[in-house]
C-alpha positions in Angstrom: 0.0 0.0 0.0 1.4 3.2 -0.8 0.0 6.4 1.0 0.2 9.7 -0.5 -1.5 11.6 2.1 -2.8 11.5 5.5 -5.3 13.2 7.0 -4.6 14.8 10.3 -6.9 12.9 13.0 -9.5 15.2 14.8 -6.8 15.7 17.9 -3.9 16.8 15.7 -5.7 19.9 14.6 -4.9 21.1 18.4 -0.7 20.9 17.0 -1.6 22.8 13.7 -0.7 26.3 13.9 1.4 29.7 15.4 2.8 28.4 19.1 2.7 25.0 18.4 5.5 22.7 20.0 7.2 19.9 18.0 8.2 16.9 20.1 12.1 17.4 19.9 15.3 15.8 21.2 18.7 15.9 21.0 20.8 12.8 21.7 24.5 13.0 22.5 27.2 10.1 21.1 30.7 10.0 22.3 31.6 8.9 18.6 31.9 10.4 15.5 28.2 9.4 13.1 29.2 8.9 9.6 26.3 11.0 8.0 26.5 8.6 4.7 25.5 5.8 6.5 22.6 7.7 8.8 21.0 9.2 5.5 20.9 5.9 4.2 19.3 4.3 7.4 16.8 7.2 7.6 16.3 6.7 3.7 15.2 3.0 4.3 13.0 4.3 7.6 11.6 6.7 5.6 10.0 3.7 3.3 8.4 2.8 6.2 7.6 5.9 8.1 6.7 8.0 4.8 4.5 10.3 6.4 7.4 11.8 8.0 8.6 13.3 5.1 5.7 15.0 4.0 4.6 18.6 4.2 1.3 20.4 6.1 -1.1 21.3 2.9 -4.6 22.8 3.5 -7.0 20.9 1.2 -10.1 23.5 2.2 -10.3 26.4 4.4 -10.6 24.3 7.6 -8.9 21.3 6.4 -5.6 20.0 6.1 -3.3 16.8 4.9 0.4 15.8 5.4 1.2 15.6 1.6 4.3 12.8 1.2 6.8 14.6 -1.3 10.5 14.3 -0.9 11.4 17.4 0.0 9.2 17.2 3.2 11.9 16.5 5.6 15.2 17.8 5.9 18.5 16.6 7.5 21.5 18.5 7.9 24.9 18.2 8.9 27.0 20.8 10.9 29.7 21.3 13.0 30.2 22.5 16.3 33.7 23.6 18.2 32.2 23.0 21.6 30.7 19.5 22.5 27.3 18.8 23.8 28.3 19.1 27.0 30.0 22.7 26.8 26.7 23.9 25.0 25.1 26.9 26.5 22.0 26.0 24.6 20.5 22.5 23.2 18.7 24.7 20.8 22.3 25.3 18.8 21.8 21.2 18.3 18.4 21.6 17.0 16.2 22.6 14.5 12.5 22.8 15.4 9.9 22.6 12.8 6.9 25.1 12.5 3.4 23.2 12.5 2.1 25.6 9.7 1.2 25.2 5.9 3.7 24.1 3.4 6.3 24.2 6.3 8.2 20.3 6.5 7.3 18.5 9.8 10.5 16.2 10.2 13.3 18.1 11.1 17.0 16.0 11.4 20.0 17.8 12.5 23.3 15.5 12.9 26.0 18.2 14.9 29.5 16.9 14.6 31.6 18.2 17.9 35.2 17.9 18.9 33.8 15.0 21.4 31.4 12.8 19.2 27.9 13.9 17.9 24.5 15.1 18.3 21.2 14.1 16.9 18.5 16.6 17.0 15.1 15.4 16.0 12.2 17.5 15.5 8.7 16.3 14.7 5.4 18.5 14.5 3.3 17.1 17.4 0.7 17.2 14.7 2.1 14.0 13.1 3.7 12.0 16.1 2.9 11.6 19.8 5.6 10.4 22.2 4.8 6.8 21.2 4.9 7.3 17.4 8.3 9.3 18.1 10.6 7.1 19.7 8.8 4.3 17.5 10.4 5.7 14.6 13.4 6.5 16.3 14.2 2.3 17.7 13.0 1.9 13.9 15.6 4.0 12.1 18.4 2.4 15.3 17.2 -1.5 14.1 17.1 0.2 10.7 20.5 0.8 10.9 21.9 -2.2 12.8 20.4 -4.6 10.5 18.1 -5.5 12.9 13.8 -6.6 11.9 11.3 -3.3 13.5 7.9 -3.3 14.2 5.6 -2.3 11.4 4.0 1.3 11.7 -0.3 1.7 11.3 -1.2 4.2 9.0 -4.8 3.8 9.9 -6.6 6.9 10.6 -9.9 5.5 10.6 -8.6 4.1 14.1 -9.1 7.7 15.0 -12.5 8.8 13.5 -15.6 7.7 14.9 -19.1 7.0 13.2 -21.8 9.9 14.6 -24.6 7.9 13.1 -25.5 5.9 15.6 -28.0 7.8 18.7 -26.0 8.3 21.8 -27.5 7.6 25.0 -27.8 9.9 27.6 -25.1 10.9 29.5 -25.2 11.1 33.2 -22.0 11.6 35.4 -22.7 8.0 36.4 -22.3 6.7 32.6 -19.2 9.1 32.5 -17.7 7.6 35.1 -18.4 4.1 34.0 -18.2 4.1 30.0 -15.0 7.0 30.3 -12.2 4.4 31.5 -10.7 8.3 32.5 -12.5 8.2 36.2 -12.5 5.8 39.4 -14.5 7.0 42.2 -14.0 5.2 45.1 -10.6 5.5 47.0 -7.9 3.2 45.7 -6.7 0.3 47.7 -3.3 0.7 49.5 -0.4 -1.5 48.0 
């Protein structure tokens, strides 16, 4: 199956737009990364995780879609003359990415120091949670090791719920019973 575009679910509407935060990290290695064979990791990763290179489009005036196109992620390489650890600011490590229209949401930055490296990994919060992050992350690590991952859902459907049915009442009783959020009694001491 080969996806073209996603839809952004009902909840990542809330990560679209001015002030959003990306999910970002930066990850320090005491060794040199060769940046050839990280780009060609992330390359095969990206067969896999395609929405991540894919940029915001707006389809209407209140809807949008991450577009897959290959110039919807970027990775660069720098250098620094102070190591991670001499850094005044993790933001010199990192590029965020803007959760706006036509703006890429995948944002690599591979910081070569006197001491090792940096990673710096930025991902709108609009196309990954904490979950789908480091999932693609232990991907792109087996990815590169050689090693077998864990096969990604693309299924958005997953998110989208049928309103054609009649909804029952709802009482704070059914609230706290149907919610799974809630428990209302005391919990029991370990």
């Amino acid at each position: 199956m080969t996806i073209k575009a996603l839809p952004p679910s009902p909840v990542d509407y809330i990560f679209i737009g001015a002030g959003c935060q990306p999910i970002t990290f930066a990850f320090s290695y005491l060794k040199a990364i060769d940046p050839n064979i990280l780009l060609d990791s992330l390359n095969k990763t990206l067969d896999i995780f395609p929405v991540l290179r894919s940029r915001l489009n707006r389809n209407s005036e209140n809807e949008f879609e991450f577009r897959i196109t290959e110039d919807g992620l970027t990775f660069d390489v720098t250098e620094s003359s102070t190591s991670f650890e001499e850094s005044r600011r993790i933001e010199q490590h990192i590029t965020p990415v803007i959760s706006a229209e036509g703006n890429p949401p995948t944002k690599i930055t591979l910081t070569r120091t006197p001491k090792g490296s940096v990673l710096g990994v930025s991902i709108s919060h609009a196309l990954v949670d904490g979950f789908s992050y480091f999932h693609f992350l232990c991907s792109w690590a087996r990815i590169c090791r050689g090693d077998r991952i864990i096969q990604p859902s693309f299924d958005r459907e997953l998110f989208l719920t049928s309103i054609s049915h009649n909804p029952k009442t709802v009482t704070p009783e059914s609230l706290n019973k149907d919610c799974g959020l809630f428990h209302s009694s005391r919990r029991s001491p370990l």
